[in-house]
Steps between C-alpha positions, in 0.01 A plus 500: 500500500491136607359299241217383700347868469142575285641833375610411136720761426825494335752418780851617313738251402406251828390208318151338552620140562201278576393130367785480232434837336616872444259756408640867301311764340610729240256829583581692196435188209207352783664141452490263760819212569500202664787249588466165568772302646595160647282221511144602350217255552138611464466624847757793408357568184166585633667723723670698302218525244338604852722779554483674101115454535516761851782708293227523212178588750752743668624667178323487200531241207912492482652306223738268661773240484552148683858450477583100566864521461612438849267183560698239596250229479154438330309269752160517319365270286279521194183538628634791763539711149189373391352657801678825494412571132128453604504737749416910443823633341655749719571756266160653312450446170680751300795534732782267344661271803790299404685219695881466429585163489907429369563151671308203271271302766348898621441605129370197453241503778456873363420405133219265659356778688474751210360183315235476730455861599435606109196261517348761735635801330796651655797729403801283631849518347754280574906652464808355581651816698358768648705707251213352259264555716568849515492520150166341467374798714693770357672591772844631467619630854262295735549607888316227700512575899400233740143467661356293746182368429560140702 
């Protein structure tokens, strides 16, 4: 399937590799993943929360996982967060969504996001692994495949 293709279904283990972002879903547990890499600014961001939000109006209210361990660089400022705390959270309330965040700056930035986000009510974790992340969800054998949802 190339990834330009409106048919959201899982495509195997090709990779879904559009706007600095990786999308997986584990069927059995219904938990979304994202990966962010490289250089992040707000533009990327939106796009990836972009993608989970079609994943979630395809699928049903997944719990789910940003994983920001292979960002390279941070290049949003402040008020970027600011903005992306304001907007809808992409996971429903209820459904626990957790960003991993091991390198300093990106749990920083992270921290400032769940400190904004609670002020609208939202169930956001923030781990250092995924290994905790996993935890926090209670999943013990997670099997994420990758999708394309652009």
């Amino acid at each position: 399937m190339s990834q330009f293709s409106n048919n959201p279904l899982p495509v195997g283990q090709a990779v879904a590799r559009t706007a600095g972002h990786t999308l997986q879903l584990d069927l059995k547990h219904e938990v979304w993943l994202i990966t962010l890499r490289g250089v992040v600014t707000e533009v990327s961001a939106l796009e990836a929360c972009a993608a989970v939000e079609r994943l979630i109006a395809a699928k049903g209210p997944w719990a789910g996982i940003a994983d920001l361990s292979a960002i390279e660089k941070a290049d949003i400022s402040g008020e970027s967060v600011r903005f992306l705390a304001a907007r809808r959270p992409v996971a429903p309330t209820g459904r626990l969504c957790i960003l991993v965040a091991p390198q300093d700056v990106i749990y920083g930035l992270s921290r400032m996001f769940q400190i904004l986000r609670d002020q609208i009510g939202s169930d956001l974790q923030i781990a250092h692994t995924l290994e905790e992340a996993f935890a926090l969800l209670g999943l013990e054998s997670p099997d994420f495949e990758a999708v394309d949802f652009g």
